[in-house]
C-alpha positions in Angstrom: -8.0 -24.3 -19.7 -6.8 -27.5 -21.1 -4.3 -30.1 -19.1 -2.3 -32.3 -21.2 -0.4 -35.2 -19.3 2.2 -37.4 -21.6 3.5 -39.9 -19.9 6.7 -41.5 -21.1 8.1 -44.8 -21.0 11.5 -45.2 -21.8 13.4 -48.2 -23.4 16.1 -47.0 -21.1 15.3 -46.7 -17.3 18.2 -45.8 -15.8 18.4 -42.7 -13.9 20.9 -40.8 -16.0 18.5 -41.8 -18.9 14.8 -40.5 -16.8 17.2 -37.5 -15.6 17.9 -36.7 -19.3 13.9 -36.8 -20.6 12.8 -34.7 -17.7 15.9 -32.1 -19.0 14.9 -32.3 -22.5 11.2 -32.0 -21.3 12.4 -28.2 -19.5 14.7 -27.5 -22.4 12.2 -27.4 -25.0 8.7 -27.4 -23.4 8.3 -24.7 -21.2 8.3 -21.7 -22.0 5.6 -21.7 -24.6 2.6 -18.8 -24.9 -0.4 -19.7 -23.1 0.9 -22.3 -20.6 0.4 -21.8 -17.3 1.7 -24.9 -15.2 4.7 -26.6 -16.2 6.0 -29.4 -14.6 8.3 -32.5 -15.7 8.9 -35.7 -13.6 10.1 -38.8 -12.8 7.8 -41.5 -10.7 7.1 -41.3 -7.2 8.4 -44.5 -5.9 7.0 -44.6 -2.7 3.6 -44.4 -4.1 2.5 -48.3 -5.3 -1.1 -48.4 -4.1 -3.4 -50.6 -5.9 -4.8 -47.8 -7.9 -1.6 -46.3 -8.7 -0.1 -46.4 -12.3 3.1 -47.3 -13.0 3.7 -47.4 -15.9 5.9 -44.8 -16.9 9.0 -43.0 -16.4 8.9 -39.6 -17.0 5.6 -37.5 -16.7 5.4 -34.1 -18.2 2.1 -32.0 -17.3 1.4 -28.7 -19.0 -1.8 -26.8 -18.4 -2.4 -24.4 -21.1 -4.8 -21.2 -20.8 -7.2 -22.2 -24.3 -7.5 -24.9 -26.3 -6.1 -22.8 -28.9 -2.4 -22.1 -27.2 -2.4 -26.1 -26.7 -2.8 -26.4 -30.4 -0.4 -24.1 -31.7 2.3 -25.6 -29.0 2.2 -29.1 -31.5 3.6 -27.5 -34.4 6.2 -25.2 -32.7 9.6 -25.7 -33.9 10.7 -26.5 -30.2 8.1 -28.7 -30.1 8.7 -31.0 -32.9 12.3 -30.7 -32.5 12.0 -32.6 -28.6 9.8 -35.5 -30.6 12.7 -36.1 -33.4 15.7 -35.6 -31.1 13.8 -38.1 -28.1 11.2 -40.4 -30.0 13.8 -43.3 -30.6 14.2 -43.1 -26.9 10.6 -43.8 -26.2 9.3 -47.7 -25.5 5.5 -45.8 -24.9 4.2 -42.7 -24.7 0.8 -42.0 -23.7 -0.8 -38.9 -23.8 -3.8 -37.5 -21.5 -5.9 -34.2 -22.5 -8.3 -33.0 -20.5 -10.3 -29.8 -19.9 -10.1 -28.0 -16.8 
């Protein structure tokens, strides 16, 4: 399997604004063949230790069954439509792929 973690920042930080990234995250990220954990989220507030980064808004975390389906999920039209329709919205995005 392979994770992959973006993690957004936005130039915006308002809550309507984080609310909207993690709807556009479900709208055109999820159902895609091969994933098999979705999730899209804003920051857990309460949790500042030391270790703890913060910098972000809005994290998104799909685990995809191959390496293959996590590929093919780049180009997707759904895909590439969410990164024209969102990018000017985006201060920093930062993007963590892992196996697993």
């Amino acid at each position: 399997m392979l994770a992959h973690n973006v993690f957004f920042t936005l130039f915006d930080s308002s809550p309507e604004a984080i609310q909207a990234m993690i709807d556009q995250c479900h709208k055109y990220l999820k159902d895609h063949p091969g994933v098999v954990f979705f999730a899209a989220g804003d920051l857990a507030e309460d949790l500042a230790r030391p270790v703890n980064d913060r910098m972000f808004h809005v994290a998104l975390h799909v685990i995809f069954d191959t390496r293959e389906n996590h590929d093919a999920y780049q180009t997707v039209p759904a895909h590439l439509e969410f990164i024209e329709n969102n990018k000017a919205k985006w201060k920093q995005v930062r993007v963590f792929d892992s196996n697993c």
